[in-house]
mmCIF file as Biopython writes it, N, C-alpha, C and O atoms, coordinates in Angstrom:
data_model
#
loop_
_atom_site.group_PDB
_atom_site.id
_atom_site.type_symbol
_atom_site.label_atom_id
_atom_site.label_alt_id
_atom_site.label_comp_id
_atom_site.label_asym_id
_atom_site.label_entity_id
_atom_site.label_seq_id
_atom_site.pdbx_PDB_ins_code
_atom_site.Cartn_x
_atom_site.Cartn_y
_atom_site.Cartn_z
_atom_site.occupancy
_atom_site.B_iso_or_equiv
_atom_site.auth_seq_id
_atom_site.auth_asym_id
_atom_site.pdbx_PDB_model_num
ATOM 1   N N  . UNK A ? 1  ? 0.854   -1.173 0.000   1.0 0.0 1  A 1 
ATOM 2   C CA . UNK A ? 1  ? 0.000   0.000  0.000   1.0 0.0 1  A 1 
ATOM 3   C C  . UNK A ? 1  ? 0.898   1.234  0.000   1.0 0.0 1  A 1 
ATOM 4   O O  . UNK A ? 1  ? 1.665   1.508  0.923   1.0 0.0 1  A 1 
ATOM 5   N N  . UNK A ? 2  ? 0.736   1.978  -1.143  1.0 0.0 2  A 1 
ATOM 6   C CA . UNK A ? 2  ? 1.122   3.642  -0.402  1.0 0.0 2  A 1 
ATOM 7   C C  . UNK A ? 2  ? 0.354   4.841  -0.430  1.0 0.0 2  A 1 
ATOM 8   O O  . UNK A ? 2  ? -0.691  5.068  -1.040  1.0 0.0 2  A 1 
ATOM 9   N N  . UNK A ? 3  ? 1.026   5.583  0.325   1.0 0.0 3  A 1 
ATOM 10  C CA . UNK A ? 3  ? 0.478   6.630  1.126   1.0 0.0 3  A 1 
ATOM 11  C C  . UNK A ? 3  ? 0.553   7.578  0.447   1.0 0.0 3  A 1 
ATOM 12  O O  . UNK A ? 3  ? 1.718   7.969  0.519   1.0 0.0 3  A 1 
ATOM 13  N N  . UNK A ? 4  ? -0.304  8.520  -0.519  1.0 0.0 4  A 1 
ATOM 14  C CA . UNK A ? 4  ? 0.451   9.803  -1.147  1.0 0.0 4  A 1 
ATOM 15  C C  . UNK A ? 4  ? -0.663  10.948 -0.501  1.0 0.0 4  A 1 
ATOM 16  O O  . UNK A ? 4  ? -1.795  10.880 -0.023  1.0 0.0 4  A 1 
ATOM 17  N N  . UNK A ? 5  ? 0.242   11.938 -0.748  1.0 0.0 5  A 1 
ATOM 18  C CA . UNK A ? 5  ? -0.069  12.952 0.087   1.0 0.0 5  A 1 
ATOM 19  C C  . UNK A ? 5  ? 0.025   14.204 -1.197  1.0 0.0 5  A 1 
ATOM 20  O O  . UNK A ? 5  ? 1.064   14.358 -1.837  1.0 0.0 5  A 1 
ATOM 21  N N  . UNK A ? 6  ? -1.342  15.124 -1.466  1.0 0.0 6  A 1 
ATOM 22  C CA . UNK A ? 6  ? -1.012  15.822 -2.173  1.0 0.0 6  A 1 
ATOM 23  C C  . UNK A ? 6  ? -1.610  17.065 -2.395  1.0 0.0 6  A 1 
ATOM 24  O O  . UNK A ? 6  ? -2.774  17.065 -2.794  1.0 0.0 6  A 1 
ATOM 25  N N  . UNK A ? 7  ? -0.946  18.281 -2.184  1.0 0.0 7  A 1 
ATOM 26  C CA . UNK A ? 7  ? -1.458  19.259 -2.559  1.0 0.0 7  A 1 
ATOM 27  C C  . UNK A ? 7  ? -2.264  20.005 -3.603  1.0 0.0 7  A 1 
ATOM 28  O O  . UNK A ? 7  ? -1.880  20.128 -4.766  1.0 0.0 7  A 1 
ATOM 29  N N  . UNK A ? 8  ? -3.193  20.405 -3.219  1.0 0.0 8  A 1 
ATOM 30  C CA . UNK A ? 8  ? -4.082  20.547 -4.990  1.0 0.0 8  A 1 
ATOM 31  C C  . UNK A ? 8  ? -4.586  22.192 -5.046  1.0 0.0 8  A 1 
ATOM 32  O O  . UNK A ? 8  ? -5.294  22.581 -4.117  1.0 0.0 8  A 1 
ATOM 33  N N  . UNK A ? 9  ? -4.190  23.229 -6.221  1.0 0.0 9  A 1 
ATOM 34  C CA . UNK A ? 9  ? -5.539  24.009 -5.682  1.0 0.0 9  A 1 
ATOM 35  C C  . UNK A ? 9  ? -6.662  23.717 -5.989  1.0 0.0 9  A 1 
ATOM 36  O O  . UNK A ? 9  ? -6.918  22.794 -6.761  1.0 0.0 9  A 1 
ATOM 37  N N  . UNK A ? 10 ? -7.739  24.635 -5.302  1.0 0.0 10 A 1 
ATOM 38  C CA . UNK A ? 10 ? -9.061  24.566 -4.954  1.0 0.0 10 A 1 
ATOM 39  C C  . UNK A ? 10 ? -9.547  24.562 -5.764  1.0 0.0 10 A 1 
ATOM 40  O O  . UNK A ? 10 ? -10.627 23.988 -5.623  1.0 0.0 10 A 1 
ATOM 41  N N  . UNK A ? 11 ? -9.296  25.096 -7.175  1.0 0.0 11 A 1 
ATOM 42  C CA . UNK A ? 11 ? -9.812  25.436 -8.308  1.0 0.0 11 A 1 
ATOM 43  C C  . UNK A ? 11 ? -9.824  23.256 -9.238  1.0 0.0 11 A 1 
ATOM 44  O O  . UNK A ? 11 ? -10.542 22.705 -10.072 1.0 0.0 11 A 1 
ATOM 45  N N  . UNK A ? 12 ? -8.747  22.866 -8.498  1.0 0.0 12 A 1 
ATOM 46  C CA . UNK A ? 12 ? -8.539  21.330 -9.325  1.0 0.0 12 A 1 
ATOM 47  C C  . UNK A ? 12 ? -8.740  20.162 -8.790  1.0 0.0 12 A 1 
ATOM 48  O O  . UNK A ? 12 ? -8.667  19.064 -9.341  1.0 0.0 12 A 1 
ATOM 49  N N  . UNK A ? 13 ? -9.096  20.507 -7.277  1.0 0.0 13 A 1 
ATOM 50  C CA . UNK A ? 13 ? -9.664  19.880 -6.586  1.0 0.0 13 A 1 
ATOM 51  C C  . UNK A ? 13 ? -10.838 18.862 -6.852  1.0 0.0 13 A 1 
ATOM 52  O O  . UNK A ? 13 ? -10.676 17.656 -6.663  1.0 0.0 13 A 1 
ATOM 53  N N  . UNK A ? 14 ? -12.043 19.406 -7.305  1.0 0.0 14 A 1 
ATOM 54  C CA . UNK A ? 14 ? -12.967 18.388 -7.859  1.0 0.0 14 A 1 
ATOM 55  C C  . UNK A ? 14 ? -12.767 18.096 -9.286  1.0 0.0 14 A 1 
ATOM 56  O O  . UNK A ? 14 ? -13.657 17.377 -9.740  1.0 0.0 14 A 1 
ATOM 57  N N  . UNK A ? 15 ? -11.921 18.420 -10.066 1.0 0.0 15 A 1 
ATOM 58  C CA . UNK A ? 15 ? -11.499 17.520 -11.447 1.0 0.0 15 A 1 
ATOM 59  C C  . UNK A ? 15 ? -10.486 16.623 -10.370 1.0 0.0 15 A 1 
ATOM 60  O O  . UNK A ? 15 ? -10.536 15.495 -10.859 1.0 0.0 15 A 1 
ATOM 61  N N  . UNK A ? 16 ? -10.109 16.592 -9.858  1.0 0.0 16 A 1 
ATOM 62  C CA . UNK A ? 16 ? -9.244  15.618 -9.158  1.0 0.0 16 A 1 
ATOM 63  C C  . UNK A ? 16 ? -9.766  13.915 -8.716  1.0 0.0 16 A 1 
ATOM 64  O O  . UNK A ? 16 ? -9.499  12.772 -9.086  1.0 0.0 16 A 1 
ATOM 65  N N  . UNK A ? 17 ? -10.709 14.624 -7.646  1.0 0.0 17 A 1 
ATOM 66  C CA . UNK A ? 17 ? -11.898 13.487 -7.362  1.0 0.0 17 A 1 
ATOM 67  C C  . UNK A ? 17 ? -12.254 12.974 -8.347  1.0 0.0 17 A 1 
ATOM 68  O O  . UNK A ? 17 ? -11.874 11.848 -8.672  1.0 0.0 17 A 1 
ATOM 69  N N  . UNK A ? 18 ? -12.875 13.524 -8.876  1.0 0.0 18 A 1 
ATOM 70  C CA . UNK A ? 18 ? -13.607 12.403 -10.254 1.0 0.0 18 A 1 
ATOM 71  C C  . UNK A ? 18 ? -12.693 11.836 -10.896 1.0 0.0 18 A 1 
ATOM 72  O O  . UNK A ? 18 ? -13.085 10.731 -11.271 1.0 0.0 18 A 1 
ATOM 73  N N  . UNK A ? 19 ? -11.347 12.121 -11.301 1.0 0.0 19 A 1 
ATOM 74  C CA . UNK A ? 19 ? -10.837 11.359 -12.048 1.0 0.0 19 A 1 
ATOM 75  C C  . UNK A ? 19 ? -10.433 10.078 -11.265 1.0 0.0 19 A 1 
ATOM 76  O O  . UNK A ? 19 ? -10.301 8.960  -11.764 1.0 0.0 19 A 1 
ATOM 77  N N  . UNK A ? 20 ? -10.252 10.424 -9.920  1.0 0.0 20 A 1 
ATOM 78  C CA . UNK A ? 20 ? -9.455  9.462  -9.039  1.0 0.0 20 A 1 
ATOM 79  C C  . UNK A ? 20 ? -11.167 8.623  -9.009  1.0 0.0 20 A 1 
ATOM 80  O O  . UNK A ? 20 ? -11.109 7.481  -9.465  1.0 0.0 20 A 1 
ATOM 81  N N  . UNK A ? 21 ? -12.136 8.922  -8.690  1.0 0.0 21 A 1 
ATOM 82  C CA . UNK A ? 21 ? -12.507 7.975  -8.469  1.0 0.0 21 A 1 
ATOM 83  C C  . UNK A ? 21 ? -13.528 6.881  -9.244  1.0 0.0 21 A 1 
ATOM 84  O O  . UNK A ? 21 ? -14.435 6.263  -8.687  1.0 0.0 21 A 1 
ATOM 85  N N  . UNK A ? 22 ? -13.119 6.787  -10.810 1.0 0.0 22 A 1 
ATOM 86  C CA . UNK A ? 22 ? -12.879 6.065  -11.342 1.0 0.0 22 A 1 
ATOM 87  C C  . UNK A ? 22 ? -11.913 4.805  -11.634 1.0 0.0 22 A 1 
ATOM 88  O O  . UNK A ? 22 ? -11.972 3.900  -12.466 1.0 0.0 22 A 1 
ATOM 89  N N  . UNK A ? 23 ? -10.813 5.183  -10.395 1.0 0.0 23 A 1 
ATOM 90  C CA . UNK A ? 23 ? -9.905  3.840  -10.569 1.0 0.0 23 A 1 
ATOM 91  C C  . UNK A ? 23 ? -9.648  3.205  -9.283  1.0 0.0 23 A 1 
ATOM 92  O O  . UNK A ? 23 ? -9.560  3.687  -8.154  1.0 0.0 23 A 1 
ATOM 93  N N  . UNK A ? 24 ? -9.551  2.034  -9.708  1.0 0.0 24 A 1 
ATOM 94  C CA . UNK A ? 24 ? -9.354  0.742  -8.453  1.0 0.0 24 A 1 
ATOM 95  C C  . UNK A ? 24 ? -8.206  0.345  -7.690  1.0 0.0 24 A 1 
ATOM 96  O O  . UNK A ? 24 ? -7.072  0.047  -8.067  1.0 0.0 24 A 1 
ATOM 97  N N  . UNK A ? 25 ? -8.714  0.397  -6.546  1.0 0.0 25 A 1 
ATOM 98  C CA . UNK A ? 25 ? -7.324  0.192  -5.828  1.0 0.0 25 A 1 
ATOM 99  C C  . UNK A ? 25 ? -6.990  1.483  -4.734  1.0 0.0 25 A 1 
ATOM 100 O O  . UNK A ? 25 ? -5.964  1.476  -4.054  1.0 0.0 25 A 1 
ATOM 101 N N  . UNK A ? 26 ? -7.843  2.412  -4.678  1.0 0.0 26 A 1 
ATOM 102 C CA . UNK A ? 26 ? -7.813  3.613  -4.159  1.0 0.0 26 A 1 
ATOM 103 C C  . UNK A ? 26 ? -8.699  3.015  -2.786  1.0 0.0 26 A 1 
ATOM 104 O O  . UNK A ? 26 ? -9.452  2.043  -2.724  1.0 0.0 26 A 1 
ATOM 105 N N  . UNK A ? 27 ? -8.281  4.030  -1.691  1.0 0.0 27 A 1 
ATOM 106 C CA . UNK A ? 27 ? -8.776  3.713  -0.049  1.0 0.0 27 A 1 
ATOM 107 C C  . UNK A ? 27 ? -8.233  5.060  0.771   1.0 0.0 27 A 1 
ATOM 108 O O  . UNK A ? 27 ? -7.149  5.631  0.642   1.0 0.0 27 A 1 
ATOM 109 N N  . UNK A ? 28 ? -9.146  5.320  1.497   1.0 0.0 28 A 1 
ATOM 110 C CA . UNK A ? 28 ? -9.056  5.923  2.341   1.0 0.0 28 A 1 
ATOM 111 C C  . UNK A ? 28 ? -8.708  7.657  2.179   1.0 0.0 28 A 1 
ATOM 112 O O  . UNK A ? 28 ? -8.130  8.535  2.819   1.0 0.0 28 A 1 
ATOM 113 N N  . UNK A ? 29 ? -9.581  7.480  0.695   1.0 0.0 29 A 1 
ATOM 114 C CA . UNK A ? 29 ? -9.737  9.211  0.371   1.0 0.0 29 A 1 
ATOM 115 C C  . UNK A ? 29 ? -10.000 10.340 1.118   1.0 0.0 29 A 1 
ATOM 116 O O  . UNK A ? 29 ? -11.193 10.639 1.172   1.0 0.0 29 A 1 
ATOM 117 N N  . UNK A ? 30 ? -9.157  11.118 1.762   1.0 0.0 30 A 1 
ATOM 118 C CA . UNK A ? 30 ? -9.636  11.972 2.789   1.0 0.0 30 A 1 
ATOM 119 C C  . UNK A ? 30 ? -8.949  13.393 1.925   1.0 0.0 30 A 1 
ATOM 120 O O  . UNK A ? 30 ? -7.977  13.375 1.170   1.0 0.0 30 A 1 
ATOM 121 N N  . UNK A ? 31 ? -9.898  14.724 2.356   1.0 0.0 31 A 1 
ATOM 122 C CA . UNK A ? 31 ? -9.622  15.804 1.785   1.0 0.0 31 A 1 
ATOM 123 C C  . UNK A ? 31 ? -10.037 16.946 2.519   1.0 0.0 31 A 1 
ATOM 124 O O  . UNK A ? 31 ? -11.208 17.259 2.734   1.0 0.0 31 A 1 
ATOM 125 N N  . UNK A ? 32 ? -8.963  17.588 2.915   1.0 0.0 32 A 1 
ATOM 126 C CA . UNK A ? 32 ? -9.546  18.921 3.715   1.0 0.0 32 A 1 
ATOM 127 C C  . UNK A ? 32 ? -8.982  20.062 3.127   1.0 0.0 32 A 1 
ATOM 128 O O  . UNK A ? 32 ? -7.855  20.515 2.922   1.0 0.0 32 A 1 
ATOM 129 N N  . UNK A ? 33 ? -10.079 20.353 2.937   1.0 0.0 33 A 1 
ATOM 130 C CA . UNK A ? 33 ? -10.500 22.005 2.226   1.0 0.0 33 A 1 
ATOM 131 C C  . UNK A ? 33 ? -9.696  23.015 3.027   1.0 0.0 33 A 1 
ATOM 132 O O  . UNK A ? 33 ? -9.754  23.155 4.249   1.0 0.0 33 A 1 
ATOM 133 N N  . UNK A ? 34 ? -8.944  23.695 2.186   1.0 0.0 34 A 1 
ATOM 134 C CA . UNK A ? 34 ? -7.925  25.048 2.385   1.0 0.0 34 A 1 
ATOM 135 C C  . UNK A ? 34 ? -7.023  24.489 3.575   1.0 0.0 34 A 1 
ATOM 136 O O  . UNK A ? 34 ? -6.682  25.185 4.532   1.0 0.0 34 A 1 
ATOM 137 N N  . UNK A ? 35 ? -6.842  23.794 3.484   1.0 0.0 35 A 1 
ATOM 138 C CA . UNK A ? 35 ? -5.617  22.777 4.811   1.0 0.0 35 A 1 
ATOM 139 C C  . UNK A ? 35 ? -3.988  23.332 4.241   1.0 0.0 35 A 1 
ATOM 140 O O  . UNK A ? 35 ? -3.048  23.206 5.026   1.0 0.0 35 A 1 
ATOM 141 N N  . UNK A ? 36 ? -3.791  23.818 3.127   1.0 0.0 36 A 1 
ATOM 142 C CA . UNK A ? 36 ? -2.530  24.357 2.993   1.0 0.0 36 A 1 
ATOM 143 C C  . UNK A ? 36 ? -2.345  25.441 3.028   1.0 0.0 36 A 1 
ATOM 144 O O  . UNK A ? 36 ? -2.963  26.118 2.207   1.0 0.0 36 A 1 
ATOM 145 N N  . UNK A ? 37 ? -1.442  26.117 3.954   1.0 0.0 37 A 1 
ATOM 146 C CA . UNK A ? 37 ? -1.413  27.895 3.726   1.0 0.0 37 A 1 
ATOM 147 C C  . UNK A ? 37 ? -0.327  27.975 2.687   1.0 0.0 37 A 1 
ATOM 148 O O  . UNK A ? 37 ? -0.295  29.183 2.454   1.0 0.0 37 A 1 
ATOM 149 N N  . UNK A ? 38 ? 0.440   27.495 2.044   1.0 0.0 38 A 1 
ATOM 150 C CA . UNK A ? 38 ? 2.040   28.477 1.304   1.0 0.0 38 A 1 
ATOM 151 C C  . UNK A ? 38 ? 1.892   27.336 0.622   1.0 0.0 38 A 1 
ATOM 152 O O  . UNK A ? 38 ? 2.255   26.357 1.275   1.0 0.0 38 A 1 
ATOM 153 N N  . UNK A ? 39 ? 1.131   26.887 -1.423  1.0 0.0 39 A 1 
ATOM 154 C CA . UNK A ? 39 ? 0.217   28.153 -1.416  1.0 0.0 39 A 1 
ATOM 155 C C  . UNK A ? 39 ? -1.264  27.608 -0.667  1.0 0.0 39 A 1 
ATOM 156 O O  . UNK A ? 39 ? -1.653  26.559 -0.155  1.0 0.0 39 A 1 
ATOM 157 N N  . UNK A ? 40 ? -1.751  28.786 -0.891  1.0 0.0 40 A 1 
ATOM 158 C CA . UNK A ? 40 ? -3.355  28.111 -0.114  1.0 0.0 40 A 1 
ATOM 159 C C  . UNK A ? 40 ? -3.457  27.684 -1.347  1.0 0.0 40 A 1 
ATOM 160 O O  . UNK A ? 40 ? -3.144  28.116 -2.457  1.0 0.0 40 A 1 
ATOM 161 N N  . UNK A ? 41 ? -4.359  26.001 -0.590  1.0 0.0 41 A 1 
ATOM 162 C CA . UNK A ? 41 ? -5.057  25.048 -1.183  1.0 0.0 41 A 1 
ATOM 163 C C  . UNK A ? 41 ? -5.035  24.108 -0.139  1.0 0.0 41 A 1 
ATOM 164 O O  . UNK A ? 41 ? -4.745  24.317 1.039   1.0 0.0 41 A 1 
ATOM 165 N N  . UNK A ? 42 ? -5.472  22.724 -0.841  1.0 0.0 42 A 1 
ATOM 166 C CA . UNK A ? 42 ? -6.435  21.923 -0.066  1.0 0.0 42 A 1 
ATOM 167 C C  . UNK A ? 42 ? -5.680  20.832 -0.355  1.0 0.0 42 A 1 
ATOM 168 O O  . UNK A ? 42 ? -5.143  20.682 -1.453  1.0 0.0 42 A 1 
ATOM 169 N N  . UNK A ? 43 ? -5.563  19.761 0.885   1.0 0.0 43 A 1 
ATOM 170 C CA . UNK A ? 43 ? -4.729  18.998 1.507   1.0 0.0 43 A 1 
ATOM 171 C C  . UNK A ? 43 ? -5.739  17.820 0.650   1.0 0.0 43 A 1 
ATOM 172 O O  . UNK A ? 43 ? -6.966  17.788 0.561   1.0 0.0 43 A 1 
ATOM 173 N N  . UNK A ? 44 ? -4.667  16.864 0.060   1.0 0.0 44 A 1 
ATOM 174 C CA . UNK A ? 44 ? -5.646  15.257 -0.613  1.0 0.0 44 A 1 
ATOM 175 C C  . UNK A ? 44 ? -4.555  13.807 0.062   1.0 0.0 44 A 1 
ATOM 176 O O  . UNK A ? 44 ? -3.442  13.408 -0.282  1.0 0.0 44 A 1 
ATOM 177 N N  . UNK A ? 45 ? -5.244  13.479 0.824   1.0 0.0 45 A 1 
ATOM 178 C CA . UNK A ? 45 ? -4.904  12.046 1.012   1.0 0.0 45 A 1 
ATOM 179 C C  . UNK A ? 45 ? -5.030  10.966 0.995   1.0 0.0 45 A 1 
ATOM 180 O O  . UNK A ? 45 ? -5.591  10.578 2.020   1.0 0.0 45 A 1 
ATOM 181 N N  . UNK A ? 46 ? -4.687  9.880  0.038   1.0 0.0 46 A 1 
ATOM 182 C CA . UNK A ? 46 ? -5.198  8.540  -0.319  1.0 0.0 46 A 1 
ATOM 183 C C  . UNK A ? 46 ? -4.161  7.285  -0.334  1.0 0.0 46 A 1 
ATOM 184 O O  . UNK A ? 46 ? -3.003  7.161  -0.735  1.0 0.0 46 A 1 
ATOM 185 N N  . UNK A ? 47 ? -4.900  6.595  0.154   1.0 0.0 47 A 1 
ATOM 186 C CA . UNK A ? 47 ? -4.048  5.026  -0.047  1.0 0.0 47 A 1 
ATOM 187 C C  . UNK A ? 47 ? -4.357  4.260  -1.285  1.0 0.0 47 A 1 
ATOM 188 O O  . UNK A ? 47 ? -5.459  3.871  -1.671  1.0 0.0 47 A 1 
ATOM 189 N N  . UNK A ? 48 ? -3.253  4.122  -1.807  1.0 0.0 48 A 1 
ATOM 190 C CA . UNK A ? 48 ? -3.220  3.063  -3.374  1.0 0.0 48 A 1 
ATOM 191 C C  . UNK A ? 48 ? -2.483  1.953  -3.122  1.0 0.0 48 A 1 
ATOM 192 O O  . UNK A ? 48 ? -1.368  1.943  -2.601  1.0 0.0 48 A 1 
ATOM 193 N N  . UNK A ? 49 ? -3.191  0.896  -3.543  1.0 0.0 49 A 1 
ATOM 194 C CA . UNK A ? 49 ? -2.976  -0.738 -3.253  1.0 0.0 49 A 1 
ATOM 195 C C  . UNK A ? 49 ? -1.858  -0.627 -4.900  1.0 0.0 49 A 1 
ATOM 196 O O  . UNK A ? 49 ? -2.325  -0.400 -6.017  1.0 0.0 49 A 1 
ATOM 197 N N  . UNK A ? 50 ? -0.506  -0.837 -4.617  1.0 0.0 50 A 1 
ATOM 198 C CA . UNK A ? 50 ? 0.647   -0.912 -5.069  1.0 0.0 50 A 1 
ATOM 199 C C  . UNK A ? 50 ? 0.782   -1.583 -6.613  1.0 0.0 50 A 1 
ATOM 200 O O  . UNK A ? 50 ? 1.666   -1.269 -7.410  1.0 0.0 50 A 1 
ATOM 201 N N  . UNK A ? 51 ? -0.373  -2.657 -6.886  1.0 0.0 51 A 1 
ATOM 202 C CA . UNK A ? 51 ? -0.550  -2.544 -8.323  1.0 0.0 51 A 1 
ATOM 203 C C  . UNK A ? 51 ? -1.578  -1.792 -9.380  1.0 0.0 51 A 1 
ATOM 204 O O  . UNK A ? 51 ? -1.994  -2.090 -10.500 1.0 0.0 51 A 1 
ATOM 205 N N  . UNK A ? 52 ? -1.822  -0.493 -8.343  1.0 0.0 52 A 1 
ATOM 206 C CA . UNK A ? 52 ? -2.877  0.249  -9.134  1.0 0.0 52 A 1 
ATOM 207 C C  . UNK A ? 52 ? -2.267  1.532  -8.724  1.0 0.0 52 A 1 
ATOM 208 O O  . UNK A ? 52 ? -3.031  2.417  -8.341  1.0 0.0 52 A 1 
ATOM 209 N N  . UNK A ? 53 ? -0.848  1.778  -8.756  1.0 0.0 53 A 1 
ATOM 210 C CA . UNK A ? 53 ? -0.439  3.321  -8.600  1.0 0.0 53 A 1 
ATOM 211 C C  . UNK A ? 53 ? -0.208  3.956  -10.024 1.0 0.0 53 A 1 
ATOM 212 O O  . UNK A ? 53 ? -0.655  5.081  -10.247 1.0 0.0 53 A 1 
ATOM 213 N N  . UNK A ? 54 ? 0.599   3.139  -11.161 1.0 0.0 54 A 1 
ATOM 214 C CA . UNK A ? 54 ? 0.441   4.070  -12.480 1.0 0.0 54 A 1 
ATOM 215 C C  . UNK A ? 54 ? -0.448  4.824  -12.554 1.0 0.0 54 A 1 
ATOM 216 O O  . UNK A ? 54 ? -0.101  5.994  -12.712 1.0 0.0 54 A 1 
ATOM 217 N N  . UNK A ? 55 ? -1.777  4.580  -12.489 1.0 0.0 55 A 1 
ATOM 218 C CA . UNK A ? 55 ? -2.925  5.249  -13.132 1.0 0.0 55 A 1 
ATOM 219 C C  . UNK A ? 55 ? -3.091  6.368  -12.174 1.0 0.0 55 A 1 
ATOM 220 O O  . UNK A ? 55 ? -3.305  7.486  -12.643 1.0 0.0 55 A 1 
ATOM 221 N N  . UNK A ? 56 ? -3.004  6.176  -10.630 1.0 0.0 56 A 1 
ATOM 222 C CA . UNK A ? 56 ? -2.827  7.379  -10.070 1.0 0.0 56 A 1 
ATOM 223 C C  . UNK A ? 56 ? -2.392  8.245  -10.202 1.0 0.0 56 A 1 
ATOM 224 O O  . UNK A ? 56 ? -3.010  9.301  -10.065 1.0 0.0 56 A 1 
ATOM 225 N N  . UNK A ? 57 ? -0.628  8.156  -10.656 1.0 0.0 57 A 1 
ATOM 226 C CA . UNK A ? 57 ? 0.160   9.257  -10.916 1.0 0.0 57 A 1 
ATOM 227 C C  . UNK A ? 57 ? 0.306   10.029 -12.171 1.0 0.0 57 A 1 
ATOM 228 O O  . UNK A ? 57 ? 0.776   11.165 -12.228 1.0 0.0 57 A 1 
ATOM 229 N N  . UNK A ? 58 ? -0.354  8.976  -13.686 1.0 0.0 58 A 1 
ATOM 230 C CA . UNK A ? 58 ? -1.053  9.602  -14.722 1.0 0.0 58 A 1 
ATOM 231 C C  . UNK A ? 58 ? -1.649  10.542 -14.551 1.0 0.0 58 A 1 
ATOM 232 O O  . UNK A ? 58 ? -1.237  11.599 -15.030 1.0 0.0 58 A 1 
ATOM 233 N N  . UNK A ? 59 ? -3.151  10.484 -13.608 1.0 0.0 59 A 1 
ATOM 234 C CA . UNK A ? 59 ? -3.624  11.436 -13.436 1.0 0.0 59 A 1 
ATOM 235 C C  . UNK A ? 59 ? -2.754  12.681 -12.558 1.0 0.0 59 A 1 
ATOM 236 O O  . UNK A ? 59 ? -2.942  13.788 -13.063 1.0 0.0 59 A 1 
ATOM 237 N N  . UNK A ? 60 ? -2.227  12.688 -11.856 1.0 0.0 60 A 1 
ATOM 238 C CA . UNK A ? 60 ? -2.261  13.326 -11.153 1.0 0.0 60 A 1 
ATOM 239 C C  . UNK A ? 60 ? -0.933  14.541 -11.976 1.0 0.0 60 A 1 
ATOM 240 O O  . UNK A ? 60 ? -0.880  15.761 -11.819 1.0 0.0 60 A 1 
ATOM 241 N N  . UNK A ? 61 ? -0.042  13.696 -12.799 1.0 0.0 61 A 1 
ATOM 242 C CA . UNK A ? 61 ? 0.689   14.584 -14.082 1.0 0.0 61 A 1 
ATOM 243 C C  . UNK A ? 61 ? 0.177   14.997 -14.734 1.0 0.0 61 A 1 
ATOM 244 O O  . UNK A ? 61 ? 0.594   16.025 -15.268 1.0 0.0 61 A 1 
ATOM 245 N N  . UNK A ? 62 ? -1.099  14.409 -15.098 1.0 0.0 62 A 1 
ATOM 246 C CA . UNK A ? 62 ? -2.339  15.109 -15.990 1.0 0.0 62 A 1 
ATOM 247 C C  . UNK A ? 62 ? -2.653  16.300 -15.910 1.0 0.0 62 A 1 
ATOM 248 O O  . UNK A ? 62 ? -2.811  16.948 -16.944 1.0 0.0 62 A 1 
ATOM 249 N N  . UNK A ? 63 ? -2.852  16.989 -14.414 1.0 0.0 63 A 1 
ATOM 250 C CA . UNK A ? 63 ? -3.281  17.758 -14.067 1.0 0.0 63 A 1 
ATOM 251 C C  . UNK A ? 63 ? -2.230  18.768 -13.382 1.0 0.0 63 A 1 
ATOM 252 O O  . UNK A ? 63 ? -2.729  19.605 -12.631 1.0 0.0 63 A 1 
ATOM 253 N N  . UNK A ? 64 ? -1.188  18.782 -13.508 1.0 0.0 64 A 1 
ATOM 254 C CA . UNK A ? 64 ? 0.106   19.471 -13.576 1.0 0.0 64 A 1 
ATOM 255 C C  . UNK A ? 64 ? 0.314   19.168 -11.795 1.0 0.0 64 A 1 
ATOM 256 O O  . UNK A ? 64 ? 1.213   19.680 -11.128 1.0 0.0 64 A 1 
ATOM 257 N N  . UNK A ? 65 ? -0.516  18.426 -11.373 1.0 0.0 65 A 1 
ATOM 258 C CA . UNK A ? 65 ? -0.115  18.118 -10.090 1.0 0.0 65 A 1 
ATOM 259 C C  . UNK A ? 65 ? 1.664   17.464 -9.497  1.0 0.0 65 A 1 
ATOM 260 O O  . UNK A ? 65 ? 2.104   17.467 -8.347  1.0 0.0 65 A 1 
ATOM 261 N N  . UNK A ? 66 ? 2.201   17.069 -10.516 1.0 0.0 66 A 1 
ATOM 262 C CA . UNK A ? 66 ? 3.324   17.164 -10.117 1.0 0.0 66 A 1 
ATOM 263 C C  . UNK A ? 66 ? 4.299   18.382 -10.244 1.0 0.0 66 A 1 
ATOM 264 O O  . UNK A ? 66 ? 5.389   17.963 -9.856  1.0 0.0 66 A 1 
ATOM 265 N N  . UNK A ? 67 ? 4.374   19.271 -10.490 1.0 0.0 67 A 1 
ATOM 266 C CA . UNK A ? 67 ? 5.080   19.995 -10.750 1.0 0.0 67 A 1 
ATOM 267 C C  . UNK A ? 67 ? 4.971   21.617 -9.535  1.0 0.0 67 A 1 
ATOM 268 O O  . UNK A ? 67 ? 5.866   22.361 -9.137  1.0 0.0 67 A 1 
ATOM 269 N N  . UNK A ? 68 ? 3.143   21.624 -9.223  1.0 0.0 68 A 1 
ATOM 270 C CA . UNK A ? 68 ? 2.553   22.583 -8.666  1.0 0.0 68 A 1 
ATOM 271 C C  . UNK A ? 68 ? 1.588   22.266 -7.927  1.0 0.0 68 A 1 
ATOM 272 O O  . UNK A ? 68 ? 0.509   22.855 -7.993  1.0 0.0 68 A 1 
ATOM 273 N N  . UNK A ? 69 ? 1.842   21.219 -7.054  1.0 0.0 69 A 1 
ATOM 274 C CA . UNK A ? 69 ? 0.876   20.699 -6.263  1.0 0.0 69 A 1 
ATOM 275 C C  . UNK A ? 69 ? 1.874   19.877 -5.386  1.0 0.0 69 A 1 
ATOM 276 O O  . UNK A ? 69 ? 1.455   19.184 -4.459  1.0 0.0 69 A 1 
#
């Protein structure tokens, strides 16, 4: 299982959800709203069962979340 931890803004936040939760293998989706001050945005935390992380991190490059998130 791992643990990713990820910053999102607020604005990508719910394109986020939906994409994530279309795929399998995801647990323990938790998300708190404006939880980051520097920059503000909103704290995403989920557990991915270890043969379903590609598709996680697809998305999550998708959405420039690696670079600015």
């Amino acid at each position: 299982m791992l643990h990713i931890r990820v910053v999102s803004a607020s604005s990508r936040t719910g394109l986020l959800l939906e994409r994530l939760a279309g795929l399998p293998g995801i647990h323990n989706l938790i998300v708190l709203d404006g939880a980051a001050r520097r920059p503000a945005a909103d704290a995403v935390f989920l557990d991915v069962e270890d043969g379903a992380a590609n598709p996680v991190f697809r998305v999550l490059r998708g959405l420039g979340l690696d670079h600015d998130g």
